[in-house]
py3Dmol code that shows the C-alpha trace and the ligand (Angstrom):
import py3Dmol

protein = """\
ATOM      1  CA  UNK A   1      18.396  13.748  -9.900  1.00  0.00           C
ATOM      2  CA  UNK A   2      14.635  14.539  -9.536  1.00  0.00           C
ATOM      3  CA  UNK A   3      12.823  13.623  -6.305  1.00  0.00           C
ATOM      4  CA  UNK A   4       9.407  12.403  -6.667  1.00  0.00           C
ATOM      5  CA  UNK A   5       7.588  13.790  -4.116  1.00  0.00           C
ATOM      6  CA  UNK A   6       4.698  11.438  -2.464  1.00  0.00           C
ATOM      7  CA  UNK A   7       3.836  14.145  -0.293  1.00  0.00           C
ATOM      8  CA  UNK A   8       2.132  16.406  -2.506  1.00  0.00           C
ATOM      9  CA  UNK A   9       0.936  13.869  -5.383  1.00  0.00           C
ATOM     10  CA  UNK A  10      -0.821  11.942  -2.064  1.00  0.00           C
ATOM     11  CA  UNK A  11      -2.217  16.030  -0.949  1.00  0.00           C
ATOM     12  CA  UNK A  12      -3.710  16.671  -4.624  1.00  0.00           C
ATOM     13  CA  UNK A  13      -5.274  12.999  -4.781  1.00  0.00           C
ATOM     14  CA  UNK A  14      -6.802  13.287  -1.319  1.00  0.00           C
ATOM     15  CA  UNK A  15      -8.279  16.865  -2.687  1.00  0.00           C
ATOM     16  CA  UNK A  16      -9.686  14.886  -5.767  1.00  0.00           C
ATOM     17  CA  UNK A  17     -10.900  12.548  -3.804  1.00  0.00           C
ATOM     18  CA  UNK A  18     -12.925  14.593  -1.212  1.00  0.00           C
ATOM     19  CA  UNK A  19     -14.039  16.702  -4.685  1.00  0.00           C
ATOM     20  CA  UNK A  20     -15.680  13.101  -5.960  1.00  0.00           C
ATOM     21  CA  UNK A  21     -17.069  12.581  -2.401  1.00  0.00           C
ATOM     22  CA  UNK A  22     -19.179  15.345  -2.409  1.00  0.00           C
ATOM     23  CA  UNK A  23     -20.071  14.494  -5.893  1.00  0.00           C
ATOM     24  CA  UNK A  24     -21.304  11.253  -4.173  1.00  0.00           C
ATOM     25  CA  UNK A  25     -23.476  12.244  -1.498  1.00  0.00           C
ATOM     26  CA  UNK A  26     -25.043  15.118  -3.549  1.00  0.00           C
ATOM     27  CA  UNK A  27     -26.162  12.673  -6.913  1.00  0.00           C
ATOM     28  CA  UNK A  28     -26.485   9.143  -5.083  1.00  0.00           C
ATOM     29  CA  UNK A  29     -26.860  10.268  -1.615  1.00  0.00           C
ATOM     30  CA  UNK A  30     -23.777   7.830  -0.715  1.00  0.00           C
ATOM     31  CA  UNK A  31     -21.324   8.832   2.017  1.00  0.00           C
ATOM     32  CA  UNK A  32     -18.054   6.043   1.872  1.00  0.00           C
ATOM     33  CA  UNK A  33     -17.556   3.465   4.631  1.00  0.00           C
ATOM     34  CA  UNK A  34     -14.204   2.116   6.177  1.00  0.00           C
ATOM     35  CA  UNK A  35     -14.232   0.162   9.319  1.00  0.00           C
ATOM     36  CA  UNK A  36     -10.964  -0.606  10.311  1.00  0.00           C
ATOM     37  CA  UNK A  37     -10.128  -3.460  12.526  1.00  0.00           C
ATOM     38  CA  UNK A  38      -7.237  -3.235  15.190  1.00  0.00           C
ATOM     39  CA  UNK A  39      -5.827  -5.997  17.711  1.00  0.00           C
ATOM     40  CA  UNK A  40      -3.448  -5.534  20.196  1.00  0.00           C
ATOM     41  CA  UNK A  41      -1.269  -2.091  21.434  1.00  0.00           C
ATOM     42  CA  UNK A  42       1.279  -2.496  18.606  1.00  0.00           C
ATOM     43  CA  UNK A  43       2.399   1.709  19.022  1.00  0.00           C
ATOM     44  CA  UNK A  44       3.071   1.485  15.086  1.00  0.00           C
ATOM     45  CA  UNK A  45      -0.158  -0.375  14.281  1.00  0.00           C
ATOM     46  CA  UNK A  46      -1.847   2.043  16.659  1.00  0.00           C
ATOM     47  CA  UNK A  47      -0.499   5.275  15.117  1.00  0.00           C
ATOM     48  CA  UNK A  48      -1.107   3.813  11.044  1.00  0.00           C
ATOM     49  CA  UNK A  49      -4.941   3.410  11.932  1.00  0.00           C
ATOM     50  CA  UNK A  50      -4.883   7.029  13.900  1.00  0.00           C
ATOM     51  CA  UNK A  51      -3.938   8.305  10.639  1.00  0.00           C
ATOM     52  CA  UNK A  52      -6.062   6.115   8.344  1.00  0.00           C
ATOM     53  CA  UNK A  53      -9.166   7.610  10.390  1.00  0.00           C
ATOM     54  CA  UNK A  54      -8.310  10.969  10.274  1.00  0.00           C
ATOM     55  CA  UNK A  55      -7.910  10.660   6.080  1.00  0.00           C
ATOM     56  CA  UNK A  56     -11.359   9.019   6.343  1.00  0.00           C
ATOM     57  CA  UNK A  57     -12.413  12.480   8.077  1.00  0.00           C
ATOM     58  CA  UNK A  58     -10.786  14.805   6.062  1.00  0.00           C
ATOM     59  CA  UNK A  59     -12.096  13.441   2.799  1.00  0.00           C
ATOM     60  CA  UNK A  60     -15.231  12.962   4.054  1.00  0.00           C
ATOM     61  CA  UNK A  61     -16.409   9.498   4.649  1.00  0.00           C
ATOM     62  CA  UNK A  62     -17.944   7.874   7.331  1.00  0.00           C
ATOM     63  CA  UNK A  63     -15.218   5.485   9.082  1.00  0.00           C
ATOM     64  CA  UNK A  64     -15.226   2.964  12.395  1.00  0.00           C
ATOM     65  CA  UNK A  65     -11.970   1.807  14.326  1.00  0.00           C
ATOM     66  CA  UNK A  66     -13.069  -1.551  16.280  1.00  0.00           C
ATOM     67  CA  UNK A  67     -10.034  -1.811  18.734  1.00  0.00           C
ATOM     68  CA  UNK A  68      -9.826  -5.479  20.119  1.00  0.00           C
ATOM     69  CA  UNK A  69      -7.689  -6.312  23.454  1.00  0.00           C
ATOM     70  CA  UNK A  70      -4.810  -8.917  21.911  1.00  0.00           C
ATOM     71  CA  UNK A  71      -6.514 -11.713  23.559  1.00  0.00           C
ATOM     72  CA  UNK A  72      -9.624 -11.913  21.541  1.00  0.00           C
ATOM     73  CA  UNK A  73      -9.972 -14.979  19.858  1.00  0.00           C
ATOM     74  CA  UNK A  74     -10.206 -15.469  15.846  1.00  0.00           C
ATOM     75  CA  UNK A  75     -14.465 -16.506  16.378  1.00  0.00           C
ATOM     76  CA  UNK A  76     -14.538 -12.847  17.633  1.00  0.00           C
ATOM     77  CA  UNK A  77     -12.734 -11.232  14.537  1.00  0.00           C
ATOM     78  CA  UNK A  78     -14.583 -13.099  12.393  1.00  0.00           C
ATOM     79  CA  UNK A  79     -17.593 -11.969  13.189  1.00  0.00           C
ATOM     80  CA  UNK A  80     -16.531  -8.437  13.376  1.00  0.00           C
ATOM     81  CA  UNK A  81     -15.687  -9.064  10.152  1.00  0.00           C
ATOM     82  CA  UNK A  82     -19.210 -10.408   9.368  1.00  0.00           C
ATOM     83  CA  UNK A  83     -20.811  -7.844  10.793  1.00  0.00           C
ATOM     84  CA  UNK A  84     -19.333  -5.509   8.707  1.00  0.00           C
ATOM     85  CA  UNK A  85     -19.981  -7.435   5.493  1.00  0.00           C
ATOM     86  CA  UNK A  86     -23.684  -7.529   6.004  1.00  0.00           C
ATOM     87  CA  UNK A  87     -23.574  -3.234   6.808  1.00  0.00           C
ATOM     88  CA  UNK A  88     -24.632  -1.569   3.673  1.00  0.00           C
ATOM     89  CA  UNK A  89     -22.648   2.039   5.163  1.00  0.00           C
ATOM     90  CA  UNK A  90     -19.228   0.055   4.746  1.00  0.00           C
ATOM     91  CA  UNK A  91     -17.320   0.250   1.174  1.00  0.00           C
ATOM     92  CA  UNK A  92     -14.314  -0.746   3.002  1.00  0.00           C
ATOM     93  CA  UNK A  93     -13.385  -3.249   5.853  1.00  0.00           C
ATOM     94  CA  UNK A  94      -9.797  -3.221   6.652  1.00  0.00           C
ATOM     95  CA  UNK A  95      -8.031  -5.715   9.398  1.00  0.00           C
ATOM     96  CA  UNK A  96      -4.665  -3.939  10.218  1.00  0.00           C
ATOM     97  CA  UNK A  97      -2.117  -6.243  10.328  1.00  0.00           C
ATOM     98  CA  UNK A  98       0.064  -7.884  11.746  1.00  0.00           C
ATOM     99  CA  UNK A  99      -2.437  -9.503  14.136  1.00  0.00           C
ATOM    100  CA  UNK A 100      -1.009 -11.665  17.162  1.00  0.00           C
ATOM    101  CA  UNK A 101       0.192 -14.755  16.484  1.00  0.00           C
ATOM    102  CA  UNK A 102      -2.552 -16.868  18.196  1.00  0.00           C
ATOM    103  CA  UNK A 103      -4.301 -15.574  15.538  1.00  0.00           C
ATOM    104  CA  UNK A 104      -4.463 -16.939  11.596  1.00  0.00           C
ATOM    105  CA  UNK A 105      -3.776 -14.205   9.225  1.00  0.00           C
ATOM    106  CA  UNK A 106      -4.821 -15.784   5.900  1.00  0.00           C
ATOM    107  CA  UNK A 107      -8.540 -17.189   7.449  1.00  0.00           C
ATOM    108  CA  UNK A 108      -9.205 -13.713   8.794  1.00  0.00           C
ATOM    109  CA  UNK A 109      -8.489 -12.086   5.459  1.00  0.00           C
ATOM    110  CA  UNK A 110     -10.318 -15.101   3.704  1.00  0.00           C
ATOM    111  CA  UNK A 111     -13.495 -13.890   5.613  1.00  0.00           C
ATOM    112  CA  UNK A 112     -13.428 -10.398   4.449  1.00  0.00           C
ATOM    113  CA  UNK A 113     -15.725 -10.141   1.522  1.00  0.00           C
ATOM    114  CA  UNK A 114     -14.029  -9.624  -1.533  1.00  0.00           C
ATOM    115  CA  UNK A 115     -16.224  -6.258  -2.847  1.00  0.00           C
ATOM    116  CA  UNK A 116     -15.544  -4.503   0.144  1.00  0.00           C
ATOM    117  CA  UNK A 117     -11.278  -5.724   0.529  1.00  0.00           C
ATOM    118  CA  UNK A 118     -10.071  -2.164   0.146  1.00  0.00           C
ATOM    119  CA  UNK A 119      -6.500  -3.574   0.974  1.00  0.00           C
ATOM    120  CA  UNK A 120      -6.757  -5.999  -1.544  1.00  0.00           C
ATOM    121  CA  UNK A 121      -5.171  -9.251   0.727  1.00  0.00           C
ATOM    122  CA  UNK A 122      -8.334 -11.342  -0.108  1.00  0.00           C
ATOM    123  CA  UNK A 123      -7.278 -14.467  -2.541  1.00  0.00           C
ATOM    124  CA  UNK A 124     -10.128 -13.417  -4.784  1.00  0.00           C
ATOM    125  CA  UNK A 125      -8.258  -9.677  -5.292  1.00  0.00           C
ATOM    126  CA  UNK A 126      -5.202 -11.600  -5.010  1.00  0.00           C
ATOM    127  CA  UNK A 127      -6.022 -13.328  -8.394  1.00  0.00           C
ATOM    128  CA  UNK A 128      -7.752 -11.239  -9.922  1.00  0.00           C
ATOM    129  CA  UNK A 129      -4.489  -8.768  -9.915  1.00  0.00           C
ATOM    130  CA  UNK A 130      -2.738 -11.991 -11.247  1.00  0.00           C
ATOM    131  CA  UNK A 131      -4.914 -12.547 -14.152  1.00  0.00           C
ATOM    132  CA  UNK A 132      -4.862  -8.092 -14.959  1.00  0.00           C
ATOM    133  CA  UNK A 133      -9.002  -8.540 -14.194  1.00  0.00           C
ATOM    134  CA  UNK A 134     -10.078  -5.451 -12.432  1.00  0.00           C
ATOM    135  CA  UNK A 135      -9.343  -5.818  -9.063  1.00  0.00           C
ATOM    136  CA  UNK A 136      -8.857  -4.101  -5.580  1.00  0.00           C
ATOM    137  CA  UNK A 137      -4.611  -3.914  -5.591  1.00  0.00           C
ATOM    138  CA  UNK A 138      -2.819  -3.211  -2.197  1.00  0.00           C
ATOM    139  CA  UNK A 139      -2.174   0.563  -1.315  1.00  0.00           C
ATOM    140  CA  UNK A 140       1.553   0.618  -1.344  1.00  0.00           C
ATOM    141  CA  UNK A 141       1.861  -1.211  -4.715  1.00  0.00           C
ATOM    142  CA  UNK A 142      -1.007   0.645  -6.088  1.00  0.00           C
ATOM    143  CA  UNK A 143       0.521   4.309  -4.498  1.00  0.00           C
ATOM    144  CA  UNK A 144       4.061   3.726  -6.455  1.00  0.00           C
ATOM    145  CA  UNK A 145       1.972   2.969  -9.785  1.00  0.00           C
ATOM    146  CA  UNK A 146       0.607   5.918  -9.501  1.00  0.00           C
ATOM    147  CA  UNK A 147       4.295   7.770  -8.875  1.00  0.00           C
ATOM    148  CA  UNK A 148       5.445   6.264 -12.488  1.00  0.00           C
ATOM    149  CA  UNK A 149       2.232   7.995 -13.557  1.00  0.00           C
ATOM    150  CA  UNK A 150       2.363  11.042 -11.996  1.00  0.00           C
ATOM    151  CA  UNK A 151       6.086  11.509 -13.086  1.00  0.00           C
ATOM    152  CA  UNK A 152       5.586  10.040 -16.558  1.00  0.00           C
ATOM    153  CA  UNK A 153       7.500   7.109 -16.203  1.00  0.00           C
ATOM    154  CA  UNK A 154       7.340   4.208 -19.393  1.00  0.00           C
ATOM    155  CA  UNK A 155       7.252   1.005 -17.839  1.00  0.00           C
ATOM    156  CA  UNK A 156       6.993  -1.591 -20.545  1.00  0.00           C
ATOM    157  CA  UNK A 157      10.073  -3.387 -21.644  1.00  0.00           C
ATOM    158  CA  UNK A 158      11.828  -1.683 -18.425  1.00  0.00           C
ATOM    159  CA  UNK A 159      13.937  -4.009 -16.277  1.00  0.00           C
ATOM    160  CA  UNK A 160      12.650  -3.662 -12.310  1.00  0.00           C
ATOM    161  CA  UNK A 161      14.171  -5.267  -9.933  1.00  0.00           C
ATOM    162  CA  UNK A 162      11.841  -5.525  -6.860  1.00  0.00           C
ATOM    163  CA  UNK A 163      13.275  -6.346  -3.556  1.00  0.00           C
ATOM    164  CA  UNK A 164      11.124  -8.224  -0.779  1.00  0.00           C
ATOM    165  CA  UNK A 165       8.311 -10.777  -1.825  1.00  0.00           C
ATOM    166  CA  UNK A 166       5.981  -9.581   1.240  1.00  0.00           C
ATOM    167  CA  UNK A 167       1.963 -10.338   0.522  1.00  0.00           C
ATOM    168  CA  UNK A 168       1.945  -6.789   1.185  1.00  0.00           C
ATOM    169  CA  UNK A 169       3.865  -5.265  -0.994  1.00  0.00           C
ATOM    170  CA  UNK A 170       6.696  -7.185  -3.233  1.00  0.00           C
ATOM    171  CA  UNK A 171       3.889  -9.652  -4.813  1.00  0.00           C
ATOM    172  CA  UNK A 172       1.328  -7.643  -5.357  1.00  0.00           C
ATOM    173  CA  UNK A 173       4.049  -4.649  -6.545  1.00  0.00           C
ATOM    174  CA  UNK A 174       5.469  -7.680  -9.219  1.00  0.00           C
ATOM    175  CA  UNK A 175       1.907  -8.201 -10.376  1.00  0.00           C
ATOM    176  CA  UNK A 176       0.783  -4.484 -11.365  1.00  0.00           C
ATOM    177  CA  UNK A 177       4.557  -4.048 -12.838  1.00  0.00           C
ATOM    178  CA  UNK A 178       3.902  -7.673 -15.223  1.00  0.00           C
ATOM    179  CA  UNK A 179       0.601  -6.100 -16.228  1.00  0.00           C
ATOM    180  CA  UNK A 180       2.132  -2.815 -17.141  1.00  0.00           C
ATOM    181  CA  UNK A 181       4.530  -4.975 -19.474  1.00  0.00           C
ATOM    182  CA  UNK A 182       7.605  -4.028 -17.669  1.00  0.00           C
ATOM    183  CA  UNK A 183      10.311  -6.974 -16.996  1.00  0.00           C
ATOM    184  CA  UNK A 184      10.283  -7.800 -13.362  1.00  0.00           C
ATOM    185  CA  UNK A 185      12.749  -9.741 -11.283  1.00  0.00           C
ATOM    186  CA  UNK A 186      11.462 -10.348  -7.478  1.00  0.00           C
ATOM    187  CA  UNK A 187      14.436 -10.823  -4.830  1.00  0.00           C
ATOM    188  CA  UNK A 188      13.965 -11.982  -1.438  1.00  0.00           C
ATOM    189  CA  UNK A 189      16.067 -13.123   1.820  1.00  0.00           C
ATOM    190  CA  UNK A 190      17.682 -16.273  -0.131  1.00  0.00           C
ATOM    191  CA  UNK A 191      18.474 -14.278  -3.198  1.00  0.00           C
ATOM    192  CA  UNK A 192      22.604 -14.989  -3.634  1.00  0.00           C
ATOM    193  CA  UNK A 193      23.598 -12.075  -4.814  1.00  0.00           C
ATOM    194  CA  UNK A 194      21.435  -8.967  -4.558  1.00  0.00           C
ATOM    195  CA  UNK A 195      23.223  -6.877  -6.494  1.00  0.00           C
ATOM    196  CA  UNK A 196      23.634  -8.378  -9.503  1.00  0.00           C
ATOM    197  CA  UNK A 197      19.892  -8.009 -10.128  1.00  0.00           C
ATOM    198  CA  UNK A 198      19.641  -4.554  -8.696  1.00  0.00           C
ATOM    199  CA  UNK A 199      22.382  -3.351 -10.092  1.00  0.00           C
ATOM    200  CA  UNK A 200      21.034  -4.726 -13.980  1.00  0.00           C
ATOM    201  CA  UNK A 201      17.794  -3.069 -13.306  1.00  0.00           C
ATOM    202  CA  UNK A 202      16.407   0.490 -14.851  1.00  0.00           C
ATOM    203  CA  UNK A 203      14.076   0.477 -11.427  1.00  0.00           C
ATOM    204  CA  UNK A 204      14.597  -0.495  -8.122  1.00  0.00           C
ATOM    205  CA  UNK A 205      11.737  -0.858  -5.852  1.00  0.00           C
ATOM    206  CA  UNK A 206      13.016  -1.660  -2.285  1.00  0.00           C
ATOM    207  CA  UNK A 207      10.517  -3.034   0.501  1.00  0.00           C
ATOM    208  CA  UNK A 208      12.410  -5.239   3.629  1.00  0.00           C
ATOM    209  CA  UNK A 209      12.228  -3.240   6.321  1.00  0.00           C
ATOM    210  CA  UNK A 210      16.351  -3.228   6.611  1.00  0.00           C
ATOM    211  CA  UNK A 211      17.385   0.041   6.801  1.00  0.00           C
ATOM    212  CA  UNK A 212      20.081   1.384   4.309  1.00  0.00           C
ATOM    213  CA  UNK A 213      20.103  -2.422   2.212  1.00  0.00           C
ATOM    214  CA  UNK A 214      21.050  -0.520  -1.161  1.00  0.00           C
ATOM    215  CA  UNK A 215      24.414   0.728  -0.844  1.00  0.00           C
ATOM    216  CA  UNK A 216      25.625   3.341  -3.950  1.00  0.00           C
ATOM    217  CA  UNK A 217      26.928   0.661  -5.778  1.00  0.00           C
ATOM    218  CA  UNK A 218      24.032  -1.503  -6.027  1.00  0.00           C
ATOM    219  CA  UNK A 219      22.301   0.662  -8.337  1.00  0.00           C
ATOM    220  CA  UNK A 220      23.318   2.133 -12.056  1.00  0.00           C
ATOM    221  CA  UNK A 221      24.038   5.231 -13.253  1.00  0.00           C
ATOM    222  CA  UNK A 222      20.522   6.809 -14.040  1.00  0.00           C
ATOM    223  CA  UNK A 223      18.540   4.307 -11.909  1.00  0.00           C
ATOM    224  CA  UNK A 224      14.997   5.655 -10.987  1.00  0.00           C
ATOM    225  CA  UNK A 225      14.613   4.368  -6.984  1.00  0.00           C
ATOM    226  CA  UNK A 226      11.568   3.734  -5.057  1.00  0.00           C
ATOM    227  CA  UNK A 227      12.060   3.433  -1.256  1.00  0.00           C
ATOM    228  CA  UNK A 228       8.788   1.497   0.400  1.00  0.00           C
ATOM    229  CA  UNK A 229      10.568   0.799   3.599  1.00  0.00           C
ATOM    230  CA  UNK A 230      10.099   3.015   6.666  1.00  0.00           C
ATOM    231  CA  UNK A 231      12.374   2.033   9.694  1.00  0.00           C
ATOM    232  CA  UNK A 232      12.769   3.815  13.259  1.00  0.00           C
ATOM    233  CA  UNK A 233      16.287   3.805  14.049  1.00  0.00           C
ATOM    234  CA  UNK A 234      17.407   4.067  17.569  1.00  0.00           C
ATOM    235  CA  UNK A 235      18.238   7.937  17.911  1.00  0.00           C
ATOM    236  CA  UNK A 236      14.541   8.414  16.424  1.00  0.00           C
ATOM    237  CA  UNK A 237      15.545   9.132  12.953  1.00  0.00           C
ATOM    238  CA  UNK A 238      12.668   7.387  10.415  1.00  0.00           C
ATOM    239  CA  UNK A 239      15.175   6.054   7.099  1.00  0.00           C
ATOM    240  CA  UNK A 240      14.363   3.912   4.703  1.00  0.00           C
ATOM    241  CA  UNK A 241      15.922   0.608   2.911  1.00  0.00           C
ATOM    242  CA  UNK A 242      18.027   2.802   1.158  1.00  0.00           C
ATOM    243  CA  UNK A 243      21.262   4.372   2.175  1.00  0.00           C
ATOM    244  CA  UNK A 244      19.756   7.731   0.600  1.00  0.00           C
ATOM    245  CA  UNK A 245      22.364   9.988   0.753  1.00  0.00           C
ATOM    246  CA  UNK A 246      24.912   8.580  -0.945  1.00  0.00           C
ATOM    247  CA  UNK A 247      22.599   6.432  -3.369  1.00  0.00           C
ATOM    248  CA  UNK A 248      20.499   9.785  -4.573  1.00  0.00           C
ATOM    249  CA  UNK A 249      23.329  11.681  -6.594  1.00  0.00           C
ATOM    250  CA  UNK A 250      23.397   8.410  -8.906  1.00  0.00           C
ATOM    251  CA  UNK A 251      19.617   8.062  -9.819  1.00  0.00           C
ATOM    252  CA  UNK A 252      17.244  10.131 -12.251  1.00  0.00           C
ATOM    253  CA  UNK A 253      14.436   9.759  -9.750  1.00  0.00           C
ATOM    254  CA  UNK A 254      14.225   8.685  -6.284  1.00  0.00           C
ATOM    255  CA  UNK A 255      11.967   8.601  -3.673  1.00  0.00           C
ATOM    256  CA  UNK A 256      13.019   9.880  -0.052  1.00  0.00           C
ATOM    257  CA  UNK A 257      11.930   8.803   3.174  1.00  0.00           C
ATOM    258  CA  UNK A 258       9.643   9.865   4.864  1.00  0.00           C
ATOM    259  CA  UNK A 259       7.550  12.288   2.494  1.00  0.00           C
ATOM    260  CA  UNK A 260       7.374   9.569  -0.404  1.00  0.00           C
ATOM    261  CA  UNK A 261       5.862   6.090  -1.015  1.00  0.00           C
ATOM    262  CA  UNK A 262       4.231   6.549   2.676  1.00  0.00           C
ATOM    263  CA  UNK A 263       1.433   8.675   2.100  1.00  0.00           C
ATOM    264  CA  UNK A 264       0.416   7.865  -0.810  1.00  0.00           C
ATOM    265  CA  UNK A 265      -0.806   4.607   0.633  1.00  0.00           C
ATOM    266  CA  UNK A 266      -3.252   6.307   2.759  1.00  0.00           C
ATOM    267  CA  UNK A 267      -4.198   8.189  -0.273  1.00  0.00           C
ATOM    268  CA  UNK A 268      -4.632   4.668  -2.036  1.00  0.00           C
ATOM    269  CA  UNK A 269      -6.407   3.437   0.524  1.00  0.00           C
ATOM    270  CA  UNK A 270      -9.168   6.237   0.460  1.00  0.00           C
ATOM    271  CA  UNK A 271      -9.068   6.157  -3.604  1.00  0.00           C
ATOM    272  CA  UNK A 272     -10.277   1.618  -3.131  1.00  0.00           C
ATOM    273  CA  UNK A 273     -12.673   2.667  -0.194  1.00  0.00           C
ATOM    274  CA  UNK A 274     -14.219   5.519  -2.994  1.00  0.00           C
ATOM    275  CA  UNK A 275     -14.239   2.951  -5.826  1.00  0.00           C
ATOM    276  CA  UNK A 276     -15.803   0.127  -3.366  1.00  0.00           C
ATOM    277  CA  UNK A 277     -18.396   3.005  -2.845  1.00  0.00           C
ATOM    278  CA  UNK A 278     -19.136   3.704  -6.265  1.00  0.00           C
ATOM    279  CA  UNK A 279     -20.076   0.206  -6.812  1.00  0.00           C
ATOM    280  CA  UNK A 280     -22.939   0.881  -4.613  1.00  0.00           C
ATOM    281  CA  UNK A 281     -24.494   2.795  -8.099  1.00  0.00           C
ATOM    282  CA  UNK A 282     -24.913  -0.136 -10.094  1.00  0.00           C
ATOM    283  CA  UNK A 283     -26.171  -2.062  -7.292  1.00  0.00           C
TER     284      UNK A 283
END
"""
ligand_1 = """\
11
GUN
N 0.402 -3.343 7.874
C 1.421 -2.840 7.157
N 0.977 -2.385 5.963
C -0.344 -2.616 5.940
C -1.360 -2.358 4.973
O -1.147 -1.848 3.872
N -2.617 -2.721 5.325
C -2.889 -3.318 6.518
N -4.139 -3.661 6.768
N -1.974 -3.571 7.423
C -0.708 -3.219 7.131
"""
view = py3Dmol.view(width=600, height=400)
view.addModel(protein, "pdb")
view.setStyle({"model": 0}, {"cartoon": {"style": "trace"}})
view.addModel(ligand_1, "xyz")
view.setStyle({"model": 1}, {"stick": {}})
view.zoomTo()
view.show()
């Protein structure tokens, strides 16, 4: 059993990144843009965008947090939102979600222009990914690609078996496994029996937020595991959707918790904020 380690990969892409920065502002005297948006006191919310702007730092692009009270109304988003489309310093605008439930998701994103939707949630990127056109693909997705790269991992003609159907991250994670040719099944809450497609699958790829869903025997012998969820359990301990321990001495690879998928969606998310940046050349 190898471990694939998100950690590092995420430290040597962030390096790479900062590297092509500089390369940026020296030839084409252009320093990369985020603004992140953030509504409400959501702790977890809160903590994600803390780190998102300290990556922004370290890397060395220019980044803005707008923090909004959680009774703002959508009018006032949107215009945020607008705001930021018309600046030429932001690449990247990113609304950090979930936003309160006065509030409609899929017309904020819809606002967000589509050149500058680092997280890739705008229809436009949406289908775009569908259709294997280029396209900005959501970090998470886009961060566990990179982990079949990094690790050499064939994809095409591989059975996956992908568990959630989240916007976030079972979609858009079904879409960039399709285009890499690899056969993909997509399970969800009314899925009858779980286990029967995870267990048939060379790769399991596990986003739902329920900590310790795939048991030992959900998986074959030699299964390569990917672990997207992050839960807090009640003595503190951060798991993920699968029970780790006792899944791990069946797989080839597997991904632990915390120290794999998560940070290399930060690193993902600098990597689309660099490429929306670069499209400021040709402009
Ligand atoms: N909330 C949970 N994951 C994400 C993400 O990837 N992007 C944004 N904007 N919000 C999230």
């Amino acid at each position: 059993m190898q471990l694939i380690d998100g950690k590092s990969l995420a430290e040597v892409t962030r390096s790479r990144i900062a590297r092509e920065t500089q390369d940026l502002i020296t030839k084409h005297d252009i320093v990369p843009g985020l603004a992140v948006i953030l509504v409400g006191d959501d702790p977890a919310s809160q903590a994600y965008v803390k780190m998102k702007a300290r990556a922004c730092k370290e890397v060395g692009f220019y980044s803005i947090v707008h923090e909004m009270p959680d009774t703002i109304s959508e009018e006032e988003i949107i215009g945020t939102i607008k705001m930021m489309n018309d600046n030429p310093r932001i690449d990247g605008i990113l609304v950090q979600l979930p936003l309160p439930k006065h509030i409609d998701t899929d017309a904020i994103l819809e606002v967000i222009d589509p050149s500058k939707d680092v997280d890739g949630f705008h229809p436009c990127n949406v289908g775009r990914l569908a259709t294997n056109l280029d396209a900005f693909a959501p970090c998470t997705p886009l961060g566990v690609m990179r982990m079949f790269e990094h690790y050499d991992i064939p994809l095409r003609g591989k059975d996956v078996c992908v568990v959630g159907a989240s916007n976030i991250v079972g979609k858009p994670m079904a879409a960039l496994l399709l285009n890499a040719e690899a056969t993909v099944t997509v399970t969800h809450i009314y899925t009858r029996d779980l286990a029967r497609h995870t267990r048939a699958a060379d790769i399991v790829i596990v986003g739902t937020g329920v900590p310790g869903l795939i048991k030992a025997d959900m998986v074959k012998e030699g299964a390569i595991v990917i672990d997207i969820g992050i839960n807090r359990l009640d003595d503190g301990r951060l798991v993920g959707d699968v029970d780790f321990d006792m899944v791990a001495p069946r797989c080839s690879y597997i991904t632990p918790v915390p120290g794999g998928v998560g940070p290399m969606t930060i690193a993902m998310l600098m990597e689309n904020t660099l490429k929306a940046a670069k499209m400021r050349i040709v402009r």
